[in-house]
C-alpha positions in Angstrom: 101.7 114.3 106.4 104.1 111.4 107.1 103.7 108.7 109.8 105.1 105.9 110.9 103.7 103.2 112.9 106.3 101.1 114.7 104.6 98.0 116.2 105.4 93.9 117.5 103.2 91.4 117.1 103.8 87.5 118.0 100.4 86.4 115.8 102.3 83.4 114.9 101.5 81.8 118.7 97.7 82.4 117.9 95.4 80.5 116.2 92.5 83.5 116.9 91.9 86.9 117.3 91.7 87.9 121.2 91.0 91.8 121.0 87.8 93.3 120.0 88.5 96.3 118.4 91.7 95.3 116.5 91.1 95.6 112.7 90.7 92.1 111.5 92.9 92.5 108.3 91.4 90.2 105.4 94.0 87.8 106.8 97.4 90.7 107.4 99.2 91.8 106.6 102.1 92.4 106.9 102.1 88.4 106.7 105.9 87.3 106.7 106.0 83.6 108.8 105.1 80.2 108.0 102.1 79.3 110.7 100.7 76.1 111.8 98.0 74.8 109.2 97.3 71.5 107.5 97.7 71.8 104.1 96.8 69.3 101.6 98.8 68.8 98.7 102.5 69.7 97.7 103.7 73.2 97.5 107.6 73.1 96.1 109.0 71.5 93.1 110.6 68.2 93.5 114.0 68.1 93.5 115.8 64.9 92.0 117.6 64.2 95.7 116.7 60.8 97.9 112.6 61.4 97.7 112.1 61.5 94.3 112.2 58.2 93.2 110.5 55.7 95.7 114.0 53.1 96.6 114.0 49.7 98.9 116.9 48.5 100.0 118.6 45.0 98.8 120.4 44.3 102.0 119.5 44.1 105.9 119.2 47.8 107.5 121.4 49.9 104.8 122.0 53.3 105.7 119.4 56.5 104.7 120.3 58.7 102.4 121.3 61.6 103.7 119.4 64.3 102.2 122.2 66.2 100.7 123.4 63.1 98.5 121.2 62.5 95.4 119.7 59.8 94.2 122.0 59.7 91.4 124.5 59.2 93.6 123.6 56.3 94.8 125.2 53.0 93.5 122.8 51.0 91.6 123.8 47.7 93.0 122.8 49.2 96.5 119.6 50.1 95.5 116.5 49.6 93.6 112.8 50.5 92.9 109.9 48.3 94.4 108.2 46.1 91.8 104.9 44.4 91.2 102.4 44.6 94.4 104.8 45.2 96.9 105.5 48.9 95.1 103.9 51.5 96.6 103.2 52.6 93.3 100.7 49.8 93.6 99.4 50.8 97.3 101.1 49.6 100.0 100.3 49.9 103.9 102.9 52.1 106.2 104.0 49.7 108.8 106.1 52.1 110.9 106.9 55.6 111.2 110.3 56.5 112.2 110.8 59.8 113.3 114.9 61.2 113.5 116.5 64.1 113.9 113.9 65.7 116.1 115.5 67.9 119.6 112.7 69.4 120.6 109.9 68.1 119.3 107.7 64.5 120.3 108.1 62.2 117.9 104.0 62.0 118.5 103.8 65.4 117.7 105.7 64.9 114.1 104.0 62.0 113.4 100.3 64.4 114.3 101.5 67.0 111.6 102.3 64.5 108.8 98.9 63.4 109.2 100.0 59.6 108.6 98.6 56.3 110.4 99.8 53.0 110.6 97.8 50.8 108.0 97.1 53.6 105.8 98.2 53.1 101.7 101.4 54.5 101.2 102.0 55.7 97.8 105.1 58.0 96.3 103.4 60.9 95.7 103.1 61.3 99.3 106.8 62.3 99.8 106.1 65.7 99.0 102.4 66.2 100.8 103.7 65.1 103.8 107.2 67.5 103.5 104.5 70.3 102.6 102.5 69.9 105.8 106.0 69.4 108.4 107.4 72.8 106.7 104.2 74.8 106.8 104.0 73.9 110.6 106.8 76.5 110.8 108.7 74.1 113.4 111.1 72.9 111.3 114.1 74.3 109.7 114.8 71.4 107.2 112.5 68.3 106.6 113.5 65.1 104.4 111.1 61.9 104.0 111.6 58.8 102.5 110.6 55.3 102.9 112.1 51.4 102.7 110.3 48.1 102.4 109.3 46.7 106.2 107.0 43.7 107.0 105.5 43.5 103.7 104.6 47.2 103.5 106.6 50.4 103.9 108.6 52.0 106.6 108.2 55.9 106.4 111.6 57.6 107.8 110.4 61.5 108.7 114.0 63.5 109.7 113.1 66.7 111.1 115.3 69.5 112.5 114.0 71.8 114.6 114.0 75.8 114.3 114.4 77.6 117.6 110.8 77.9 119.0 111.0 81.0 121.3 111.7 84.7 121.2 112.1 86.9 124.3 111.8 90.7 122.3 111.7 93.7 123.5 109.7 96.9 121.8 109.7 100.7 121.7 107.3 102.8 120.0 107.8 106.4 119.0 104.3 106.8 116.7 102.4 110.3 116.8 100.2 109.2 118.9 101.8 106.6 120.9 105.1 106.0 122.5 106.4 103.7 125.0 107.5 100.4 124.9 106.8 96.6 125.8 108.2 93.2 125.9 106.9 90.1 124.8 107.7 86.4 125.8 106.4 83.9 122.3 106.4 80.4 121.9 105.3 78.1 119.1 106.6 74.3 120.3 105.8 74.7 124.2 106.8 71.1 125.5 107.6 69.8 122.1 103.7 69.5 121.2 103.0 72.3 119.0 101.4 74.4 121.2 101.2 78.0 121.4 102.1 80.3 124.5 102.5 84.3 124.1 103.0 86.7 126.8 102.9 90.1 125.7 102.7 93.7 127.7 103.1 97.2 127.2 103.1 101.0 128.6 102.9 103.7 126.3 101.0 106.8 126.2 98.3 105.9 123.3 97.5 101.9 124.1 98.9 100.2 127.1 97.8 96.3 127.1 98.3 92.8 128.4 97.7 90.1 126.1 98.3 86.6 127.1 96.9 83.0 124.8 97.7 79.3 125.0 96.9 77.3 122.4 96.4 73.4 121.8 96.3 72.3 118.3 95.2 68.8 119.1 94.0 68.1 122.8 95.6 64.4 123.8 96.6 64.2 120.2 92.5 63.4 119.0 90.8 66.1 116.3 89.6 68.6 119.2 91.7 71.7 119.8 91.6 75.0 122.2 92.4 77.9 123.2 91.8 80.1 126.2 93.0 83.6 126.0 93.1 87.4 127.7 93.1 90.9 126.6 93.8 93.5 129.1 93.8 97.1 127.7 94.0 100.4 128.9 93.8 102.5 125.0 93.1 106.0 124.0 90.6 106.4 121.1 90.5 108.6 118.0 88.0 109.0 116.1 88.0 110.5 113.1 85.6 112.6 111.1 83.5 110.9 108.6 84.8 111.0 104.7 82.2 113.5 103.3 83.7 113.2 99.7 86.0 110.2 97.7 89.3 112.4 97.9 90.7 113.5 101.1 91.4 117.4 101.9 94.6 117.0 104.0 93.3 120.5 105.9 90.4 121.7 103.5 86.8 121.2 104.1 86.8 117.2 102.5 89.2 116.4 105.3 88.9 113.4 107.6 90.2 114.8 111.3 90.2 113.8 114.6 88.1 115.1 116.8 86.8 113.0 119.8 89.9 111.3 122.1 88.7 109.0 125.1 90.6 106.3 126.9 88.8 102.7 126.9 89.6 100.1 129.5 89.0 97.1 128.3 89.3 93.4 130.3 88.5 90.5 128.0 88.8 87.0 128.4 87.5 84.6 126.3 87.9 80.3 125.3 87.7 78.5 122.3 87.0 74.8 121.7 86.8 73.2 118.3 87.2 69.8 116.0 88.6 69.2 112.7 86.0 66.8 110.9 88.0 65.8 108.3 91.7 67.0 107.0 91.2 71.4 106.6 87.3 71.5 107.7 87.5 73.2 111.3 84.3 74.0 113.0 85.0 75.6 116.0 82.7 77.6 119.3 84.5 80.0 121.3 82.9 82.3 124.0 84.3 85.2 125.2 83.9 88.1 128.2 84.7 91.6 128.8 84.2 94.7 131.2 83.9 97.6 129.2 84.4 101.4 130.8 85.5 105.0 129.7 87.3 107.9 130.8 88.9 111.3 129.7 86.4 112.0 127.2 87.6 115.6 125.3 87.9 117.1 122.7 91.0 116.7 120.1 92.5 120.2 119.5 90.9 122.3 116.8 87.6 120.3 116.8 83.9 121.9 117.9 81.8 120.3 120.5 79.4 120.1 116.7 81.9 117.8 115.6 81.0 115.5 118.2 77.2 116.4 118.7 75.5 119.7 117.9 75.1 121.3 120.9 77.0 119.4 123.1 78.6 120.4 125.8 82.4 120.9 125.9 82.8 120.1 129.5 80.6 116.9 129.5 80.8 115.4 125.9 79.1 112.2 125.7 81.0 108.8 125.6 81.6 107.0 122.6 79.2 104.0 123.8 77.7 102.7 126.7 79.4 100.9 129.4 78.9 97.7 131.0 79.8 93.3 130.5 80.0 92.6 126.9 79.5 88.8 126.5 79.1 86.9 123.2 79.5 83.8 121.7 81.0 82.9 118.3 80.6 80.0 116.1 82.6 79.5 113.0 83.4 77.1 110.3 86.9 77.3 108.3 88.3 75.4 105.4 92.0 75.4 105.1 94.0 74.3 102.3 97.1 76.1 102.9 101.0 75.3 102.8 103.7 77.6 103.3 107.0 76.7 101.9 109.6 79.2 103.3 108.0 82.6 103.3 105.6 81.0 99.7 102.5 80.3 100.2 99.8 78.4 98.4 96.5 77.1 98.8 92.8 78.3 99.8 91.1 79.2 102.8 87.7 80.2 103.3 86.2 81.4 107.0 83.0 82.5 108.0 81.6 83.4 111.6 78.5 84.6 113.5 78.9 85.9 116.9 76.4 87.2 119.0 75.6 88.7 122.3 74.3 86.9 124.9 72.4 88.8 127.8 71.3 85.5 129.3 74.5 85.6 130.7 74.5 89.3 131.3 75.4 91.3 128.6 74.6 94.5 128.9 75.2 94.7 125.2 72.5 93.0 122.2 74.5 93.0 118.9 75.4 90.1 116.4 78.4 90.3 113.8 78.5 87.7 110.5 81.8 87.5 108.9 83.2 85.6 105.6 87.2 85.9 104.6 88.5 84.4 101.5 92.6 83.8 101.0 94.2 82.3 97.7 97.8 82.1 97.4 99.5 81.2 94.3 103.3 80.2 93.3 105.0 82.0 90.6 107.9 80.6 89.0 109.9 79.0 91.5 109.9 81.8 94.4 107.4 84.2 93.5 104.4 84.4 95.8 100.7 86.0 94.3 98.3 86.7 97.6 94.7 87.4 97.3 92.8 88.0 100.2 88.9 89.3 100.8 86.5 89.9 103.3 83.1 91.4 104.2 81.4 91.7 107.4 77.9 93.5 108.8 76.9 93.8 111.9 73.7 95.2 113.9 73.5 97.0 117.1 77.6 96.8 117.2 78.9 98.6 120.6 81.6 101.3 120.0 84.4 98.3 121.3 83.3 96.0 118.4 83.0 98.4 115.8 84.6 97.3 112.2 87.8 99.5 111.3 90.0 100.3 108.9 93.2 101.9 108.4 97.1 101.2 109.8 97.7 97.5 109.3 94.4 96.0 107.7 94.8 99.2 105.4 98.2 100.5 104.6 98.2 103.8 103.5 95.9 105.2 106.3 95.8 105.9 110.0 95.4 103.8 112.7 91.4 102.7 113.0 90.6 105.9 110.9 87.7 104.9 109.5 84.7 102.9 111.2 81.5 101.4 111.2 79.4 98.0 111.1 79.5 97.0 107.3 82.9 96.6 105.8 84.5 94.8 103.3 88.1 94.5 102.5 90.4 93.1 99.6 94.0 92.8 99.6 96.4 92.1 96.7 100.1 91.0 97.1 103.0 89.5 95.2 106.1 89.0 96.6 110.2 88.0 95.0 112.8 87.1 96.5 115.9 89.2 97.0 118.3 87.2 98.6 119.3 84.4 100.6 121.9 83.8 102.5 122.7 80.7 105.5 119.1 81.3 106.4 118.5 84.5 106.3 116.4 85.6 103.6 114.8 89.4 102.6 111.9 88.9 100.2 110.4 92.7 98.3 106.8 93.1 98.0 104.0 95.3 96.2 100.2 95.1 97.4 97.0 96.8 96.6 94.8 97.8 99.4 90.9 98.4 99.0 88.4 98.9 101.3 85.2 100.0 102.0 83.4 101.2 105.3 79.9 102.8 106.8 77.5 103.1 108.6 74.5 101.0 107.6 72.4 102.1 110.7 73.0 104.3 113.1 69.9 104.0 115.1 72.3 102.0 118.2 71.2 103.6 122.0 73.8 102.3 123.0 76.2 104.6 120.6 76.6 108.2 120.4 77.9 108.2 116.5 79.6 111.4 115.3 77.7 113.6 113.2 77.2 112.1 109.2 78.7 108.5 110.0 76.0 107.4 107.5 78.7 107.1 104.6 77.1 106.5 101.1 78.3 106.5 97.5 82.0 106.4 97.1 83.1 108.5 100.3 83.7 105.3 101.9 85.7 103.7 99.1 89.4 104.2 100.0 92.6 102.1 98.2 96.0 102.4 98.9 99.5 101.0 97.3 102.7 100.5 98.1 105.8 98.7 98.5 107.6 96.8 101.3 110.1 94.0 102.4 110.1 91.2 104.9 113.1 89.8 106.3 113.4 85.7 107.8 115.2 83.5 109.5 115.0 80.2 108.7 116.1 78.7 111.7 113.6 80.4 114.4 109.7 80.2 114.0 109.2 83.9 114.1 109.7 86.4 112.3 112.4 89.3 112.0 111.0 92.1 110.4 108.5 93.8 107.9 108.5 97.5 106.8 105.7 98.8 104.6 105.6 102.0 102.6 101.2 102.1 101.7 100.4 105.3 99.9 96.7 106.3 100.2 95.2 107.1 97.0 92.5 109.6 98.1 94.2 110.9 100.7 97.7 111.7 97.9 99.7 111.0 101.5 102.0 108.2 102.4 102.3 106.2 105.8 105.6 103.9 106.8 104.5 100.5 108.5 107.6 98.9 110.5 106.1 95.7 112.4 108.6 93.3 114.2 106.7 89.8 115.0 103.8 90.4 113.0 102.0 87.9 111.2 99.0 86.6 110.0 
């Protein structure tokens, strides 16, 4: 059976998660735009233009380079390297940071990403590290840096075009179990400071949501950051049959079917308040809120009331869960060493999490969830990208609306949230080439490897009524998928065009189609 999932997304305005019972993907796919983090060392071959051999000028206030000319280029009585102590080679202090070429954003705020003080050894190396982090903030289209001699150090000249920092997009679904459509409101510069804004809402017959987030990368320019976020939903649930064998009967007797539907409203609101310690260590506390309610709980055609519970009652089949406030707090530590160059990424980044319920605040849930994701990105040749990404997570007591899923997205090849529980772990494999490139726009091809694996460890919850055998064991849980896809970019606008995914399902010997506009890690 073929489906196709058509979905938007505007992840790139979010520095965290706001919905509880979206898969977290071991950090998504489909993954196509550069997004604000603070990587550490240089991610693009040097080219042999203006930066990449340190110059001084030999007469008052000469003209910059302009970053198409090379150095070559450049007359050698105009020009010439730094010697002795006054070289940077040698360590010399930045006296000034000019910032030029900047519309949109502060000059504060470009100075912030560059991660460069006044007084602090400037050395040439640097060129490149600070290039990385301005292009991996995805806020600028074109970046050159270079310095000149200024009151016995260096003067660092930063010229930075902006992209276009906002999209207004509209969406319409047609999915088998979901049509309707939405439109979303992004931004990724608001006010020229880096911050994050997205407005997003939708009708549609399967999920119909509000989502809403503002985020502050740095709070009066210092190490603190925030966010504070909603998630207002209105969804219908599926859920699925539990895998009784490792390949999937598409109708036979090892098939994985629907059979409870139920419509969840969901109103969550939550905050989020953390510090960078030093350059990539993030440590972070976030609380969130939510009222939690069902309705329309039935049968899917072609299920038994045993599916659900033996002996249950058609006409009054339980609810997935128990209703009530679900309130928790999180607290997690991250270490980010990424760059993105263009669509190529590079670098490490590990995250892990605890969250917990907290009924001193009233609860009415008592559930923790512990969480570690690994991501490692590699550059291959000049343009080819190798992605490795992992996760596991386990969590006790989970209610139904913080359950652990897989499928759609965070598992191409599968449906939408067809598989559940509270111990999964995920692993994701991607290299991606480009095809062409042309006055910004750029399509890049891809091939992944999904694999996944998900249970129930416990289902002794009385808060959950579980479907009949969700105790998964041996390699029934095990499912992988492969497949192909494309992303398309503009390198003029922060986010994204499109991504289309083809993920075929190994045990399942069916395909899905994945078309996401917006969506990100």
């Amino acid at each position: 059976m073929r489906q196709v999932v058509v979905a938007i997304g505007f992840a790139a305005c979010l520095a965290r998660p706001v919905s509880a019972q979206t898969p977290e993907t071991p950090e998504p796919t489909p993954q196509a735009v550069p997004v604000p983090i603070d990587p550490d060392a240089p991610k693009e071959p040097v080219d042999d233009g203006p930066h990449a051999v340190p110059v001084e000028p030999t007469r008052a206030a000469p003209p910059p380079i302009a970053p198409e000319v090379k150095a070559n280029d450049v007359k050698a009585n105009e020009w010439k390297p730094l010697q002795s102590a006054e070289s940077p080679t040698d360590g010399a202090a930045i006296r000034k940071i000019v910032v030029e070429d900047n519309e949109k954003t502060t000059s504060e705020t470009v100075e912030l990403i560059s991660q460069l003080e006044i007084g602090e050894t400037w050395t040439p190396d640097m060129v490149e590290v600070v290039k990385s982090r301005l292009v991996s903030s995805g806020l600028f289209k074109d970046v050159e840096v270079y310095w000149t001699k200024a009151d016995g150090g260096v003067a660092v000249h930063i010229l930075a075009k902006d992209k276009h920092s906002w999209v207004i997009a509209p969406a319409f679904y047609n999915q088998p179990t979901n049509k309707g459509f939405g439109v979303g409101y992004g931004e990724n510069n608001l006010g020229g400071k880096n911050q994050k804004l997205l407005l997003y809402g939708q009708l549609a017959t399967g999920d119909s949501f509000f989502v809403g987030a503002w985020v502050v990368p740095a709070i009066g320019g210092s190490r603190f950051y925030g966010q504070v976020d909603t998630y207002l939903k209105s969804a219908r649930n599926i859920e699925y049959s539990a895998p009784q064998s490792y390949l999937i009967d598409g109708d036979g007797a090892n098939a994985v079917r629907p059979v409870r539907e139920s419509r969840i409203h969901y109103l969550n609101f939550g905050a989020t308040l953390g510090v960078e310690i030093v350059r990539g260590l993030k440590l972070d506390a976030r609380i969130r809120g939510a009222k939690v309610a069902y309705k329309d709980v039935k049968l899917v055609d072609g299920a038994s009331p045993d599916d659900v519970m033996k002996g249950a009652d058609p006409l009054n089949l339980p609810k997935p869960g128990a209703e009530g406030y679900d309130i928790s707090n999180e607290l997690a530590l991250t270490i980010d060493h990424r760059a993105n160059w263009y669509g190529v990424q590079t670098g490490t980044r590990y995250h892990v999490s605890f969250e917990h319920a907290l009924p001193s605040l009233g609860s009415d849930f008592i559930w923790w969830l512990a969480s570690a994701n690994a991501f490692k990105a590699y550059q291959v040749l000049e343009r080819h990208n190798l992605v490795l990404k992992g996760s596991v997570q386990y969590g006790h007591d989970l209610p139904f609306q913080q359950e652990l899923l897989t499928g759609g997205t965070s598992m191409r090849g599968w449906l939408n949230n067809q598989f559940r529980g509270d111990f999964r772990t995920l692993a994701n494999l991607e290299y991606s080439v480009p095809v062409f490139s042309v006055a910004g726009f750029s399509v890049r091809a891809l091939t992944f490897f999904d694999s996944a694996y998900t249970t129930f460890l416990r289902t002794s919850n009385p808060q959950r009524n579980y479907l009949p055998n969700s105790q998964v064991r041996g390699l029934d849980g095990f499912k992988n998928s492969v497949g192909v896809g494309t992303r398309f970019y503009l390198r003029q606008i922060v986010l994204p065009l499109l991504g289309l995914d083809f993920g075929y399902g190994l045990e399942a010997r069916d395909f899905q189609v994945y078309l996401a506009i917006g969506l990100t890690d």
